[in-house]
C-alpha positions as CSV (number, residue, x, y, z in Angstrom):
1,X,4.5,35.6,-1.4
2,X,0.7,34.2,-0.7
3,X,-0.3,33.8,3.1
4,X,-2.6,31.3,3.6
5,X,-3.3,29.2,6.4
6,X,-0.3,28.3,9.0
7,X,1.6,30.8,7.4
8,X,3.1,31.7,3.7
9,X,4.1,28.8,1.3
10,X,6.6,27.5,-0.3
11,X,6.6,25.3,-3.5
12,X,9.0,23.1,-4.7
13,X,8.7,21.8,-8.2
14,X,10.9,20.0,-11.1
15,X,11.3,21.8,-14.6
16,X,12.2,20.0,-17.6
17,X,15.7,22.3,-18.9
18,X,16.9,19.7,-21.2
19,X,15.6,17.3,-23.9
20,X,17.2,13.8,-23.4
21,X,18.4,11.9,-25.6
22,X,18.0,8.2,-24.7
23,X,17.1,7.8,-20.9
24,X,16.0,10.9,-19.3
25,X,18.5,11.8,-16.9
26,X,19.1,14.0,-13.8
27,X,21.0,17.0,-15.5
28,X,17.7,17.2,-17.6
29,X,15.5,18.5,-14.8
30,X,16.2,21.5,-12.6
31,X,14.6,21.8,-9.0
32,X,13.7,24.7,-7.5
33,X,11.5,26.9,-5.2
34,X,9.2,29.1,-5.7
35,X,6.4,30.9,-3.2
36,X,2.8,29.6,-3.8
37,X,0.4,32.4,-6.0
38,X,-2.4,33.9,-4.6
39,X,-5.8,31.4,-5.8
40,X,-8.1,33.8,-8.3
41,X,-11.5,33.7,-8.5
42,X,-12.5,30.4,-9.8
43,X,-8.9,28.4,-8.7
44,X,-7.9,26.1,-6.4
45,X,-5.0,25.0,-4.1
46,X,-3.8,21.3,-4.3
47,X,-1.6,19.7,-1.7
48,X,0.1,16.9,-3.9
49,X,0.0,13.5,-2.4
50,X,1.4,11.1,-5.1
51,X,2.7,11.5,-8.5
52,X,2.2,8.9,-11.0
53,X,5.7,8.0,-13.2
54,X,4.3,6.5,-16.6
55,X,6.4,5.6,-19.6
56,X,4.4,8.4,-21.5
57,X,6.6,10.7,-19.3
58,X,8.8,10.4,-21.6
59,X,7.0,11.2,-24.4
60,X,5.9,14.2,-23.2
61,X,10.1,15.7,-22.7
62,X,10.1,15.1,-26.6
63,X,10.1,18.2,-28.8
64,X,6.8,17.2,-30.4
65,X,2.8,17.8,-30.0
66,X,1.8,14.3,-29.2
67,X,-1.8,13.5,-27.7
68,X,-0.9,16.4,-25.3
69,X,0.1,19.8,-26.1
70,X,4.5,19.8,-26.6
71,X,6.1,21.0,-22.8
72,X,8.5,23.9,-23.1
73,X,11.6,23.7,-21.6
74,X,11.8,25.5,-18.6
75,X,8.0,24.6,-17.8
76,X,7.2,22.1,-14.7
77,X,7.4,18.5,-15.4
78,X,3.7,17.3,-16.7
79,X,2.4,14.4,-14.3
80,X,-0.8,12.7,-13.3
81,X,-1.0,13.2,-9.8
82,X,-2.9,12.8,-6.6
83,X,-4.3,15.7,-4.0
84,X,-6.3,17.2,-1.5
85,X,-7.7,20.9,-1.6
86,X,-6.7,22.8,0.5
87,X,-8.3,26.0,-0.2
88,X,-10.9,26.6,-2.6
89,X,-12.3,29.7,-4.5
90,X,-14.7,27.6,-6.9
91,X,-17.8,26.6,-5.9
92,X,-17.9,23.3,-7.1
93,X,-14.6,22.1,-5.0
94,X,-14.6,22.2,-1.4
95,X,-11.5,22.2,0.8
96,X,-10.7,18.6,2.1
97,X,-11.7,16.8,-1.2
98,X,-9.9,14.6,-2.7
99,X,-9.0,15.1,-6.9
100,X,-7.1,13.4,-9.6
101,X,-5.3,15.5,-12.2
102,X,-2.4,17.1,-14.2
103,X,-0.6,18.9,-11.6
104,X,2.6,17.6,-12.5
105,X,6.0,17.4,-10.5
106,X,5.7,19.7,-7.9
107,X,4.4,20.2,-4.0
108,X,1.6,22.2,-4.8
109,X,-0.8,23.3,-7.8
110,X,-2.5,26.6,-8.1
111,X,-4.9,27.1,-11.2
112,X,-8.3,26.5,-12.1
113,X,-10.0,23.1,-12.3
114,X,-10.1,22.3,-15.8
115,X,-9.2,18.4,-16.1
116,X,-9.0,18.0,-12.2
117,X,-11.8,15.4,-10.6
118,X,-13.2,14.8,-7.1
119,X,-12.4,11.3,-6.0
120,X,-15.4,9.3,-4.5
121,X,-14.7,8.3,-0.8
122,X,-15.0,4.5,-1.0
123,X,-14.4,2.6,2.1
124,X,-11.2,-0.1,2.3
125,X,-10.2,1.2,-1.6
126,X,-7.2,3.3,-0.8
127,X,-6.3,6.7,-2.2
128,X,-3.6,5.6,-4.5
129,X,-6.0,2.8,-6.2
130,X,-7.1,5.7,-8.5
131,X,-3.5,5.9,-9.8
132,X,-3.4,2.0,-10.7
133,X,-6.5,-0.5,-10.4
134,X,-9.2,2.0,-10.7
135,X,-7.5,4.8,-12.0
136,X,-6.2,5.2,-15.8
137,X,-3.5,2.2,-15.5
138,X,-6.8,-0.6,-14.9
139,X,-8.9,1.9,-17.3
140,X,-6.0,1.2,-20.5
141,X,-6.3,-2.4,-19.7
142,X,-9.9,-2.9,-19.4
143,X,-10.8,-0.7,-22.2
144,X,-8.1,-1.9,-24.3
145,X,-8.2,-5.6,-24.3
146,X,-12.6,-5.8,-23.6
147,X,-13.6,-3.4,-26.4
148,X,-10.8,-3.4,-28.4
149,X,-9.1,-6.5,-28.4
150,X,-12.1,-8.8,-27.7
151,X,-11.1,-11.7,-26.2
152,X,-13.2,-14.9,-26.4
153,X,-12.9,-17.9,-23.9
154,X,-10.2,-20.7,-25.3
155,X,-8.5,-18.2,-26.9
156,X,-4.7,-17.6,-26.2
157,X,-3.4,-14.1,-25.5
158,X,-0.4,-12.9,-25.7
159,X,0.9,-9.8,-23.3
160,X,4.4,-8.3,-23.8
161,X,5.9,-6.0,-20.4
162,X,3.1,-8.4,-18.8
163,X,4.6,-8.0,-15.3
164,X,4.6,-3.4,-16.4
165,X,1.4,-1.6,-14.6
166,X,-0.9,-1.9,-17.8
167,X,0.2,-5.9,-18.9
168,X,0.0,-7.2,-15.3
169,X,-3.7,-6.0,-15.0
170,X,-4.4,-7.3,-18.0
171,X,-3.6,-10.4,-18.0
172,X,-5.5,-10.8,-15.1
173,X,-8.2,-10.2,-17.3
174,X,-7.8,-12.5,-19.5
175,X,-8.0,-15.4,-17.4
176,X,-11.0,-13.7,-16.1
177,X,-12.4,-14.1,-19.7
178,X,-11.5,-17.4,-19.9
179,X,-8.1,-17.1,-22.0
180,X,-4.6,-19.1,-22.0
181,X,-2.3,-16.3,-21.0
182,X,1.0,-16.0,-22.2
183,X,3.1,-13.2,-20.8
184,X,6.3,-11.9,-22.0
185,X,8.8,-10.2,-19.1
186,X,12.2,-9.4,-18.6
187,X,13.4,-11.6,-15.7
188,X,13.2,-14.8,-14.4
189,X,11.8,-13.1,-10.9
190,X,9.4,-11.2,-12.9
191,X,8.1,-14.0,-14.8
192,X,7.8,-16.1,-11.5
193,X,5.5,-12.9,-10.5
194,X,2.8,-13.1,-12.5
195,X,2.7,-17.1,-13.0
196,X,2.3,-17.5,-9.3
197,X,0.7,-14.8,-8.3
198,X,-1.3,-13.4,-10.9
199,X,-2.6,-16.7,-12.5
200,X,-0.6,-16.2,-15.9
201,X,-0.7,-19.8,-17.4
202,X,3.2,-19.0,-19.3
203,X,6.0,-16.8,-18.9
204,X,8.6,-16.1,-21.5
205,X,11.4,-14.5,-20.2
């Protein structure tokens, strides 16, 4: 077992054992322990701090290469997660900095730094803004309705799971480009949500 700082380490971490079929499930995942690696040359050491649950989660227990390599069963669980450094053996991450990557369900990541970034300190934005608003949640909805979808003011738009992560952002930004909003949920509560308090002109429940 590694010794680092305060002592050795112990990580706890969720493997994918089964493929589900329908919902993912409990019985599906297997938790266990393992002892935290020593950090190579090169590596780092993240604490996880938050764990992002996205429907593409689900893609990713599927038996298929998608966007993203296919997980084997037995491996961690993939997830985009939040962290802090804790120790540090490359030179371009320092212990203390904040970074945004793949380090999926677990307590702790060991590895190198490939498809890990440093998160800018910005003051009043909290940490886990860079998991939603500012982070790849706003980033789909921006991106995809600006330069893809290409909404001009007067125009009605039309957002199905409008009160989901992606569809609630969205719509915001649509009115902000001057559109009628229509947005499509799954419950009366949900589509008195983002009528009065996100500025969505309709709800269809």
């Amino acid at each position: 077992m590694a010794s680092y700082a305060g002592g050795p380490k112990l990580n706890h971490q969720w493997r994918l054992v089964s493929r589900p079929h329908g919902r993912a499930k409990e019985s599906d995942f297997e938790w266990t322990e393992a002892s935290v690696p020593d950090i190579a040359e090169g590596q780092i050491l993240v604490r996880i701090l938050y764990l992002s649950l996205d429907p593409t989660n689900r893609i990713w227990m599927e038996p298929i290469d998608s966007y993203l390599p296919m997980l084997p069963l037995g491996a961690i669980m993939r997830g985009i997660t939040l962290g802090v450094i804790e120790v540090s053996r490359n030179s371009g991450y320092a212990s203390g900095d904040s970074v945004l990557g793949l380090g999926g369900w677990q307590e702790y990541y060991v590895g190198d730094v490939s498809g890990w970034t440093k998160l800018p300190r910005i003051p009043g934005l909290p940490l886990t803004a860079f998991l939603s608003a500012v982070g790849h949640i706003g980033f789909t909805a921006y991106f995809g309705l600006l330069d893809i979808g290409q909404p001009r003011p007067g125009e009605t738009l039309v957002i199905s799971a409008a009160a989901g992560a992606v569809g609630s952002v969205a719509g915001q930004i649509g009115k902000i480009a001057g559109c009628r909003v229509v947005g499509i949920a799954g419950s009366d509560d949900k589509c008195q949500w983002i009528t009065g308090d996100l500025g969505f002109d309709v709800a269809i429940n």
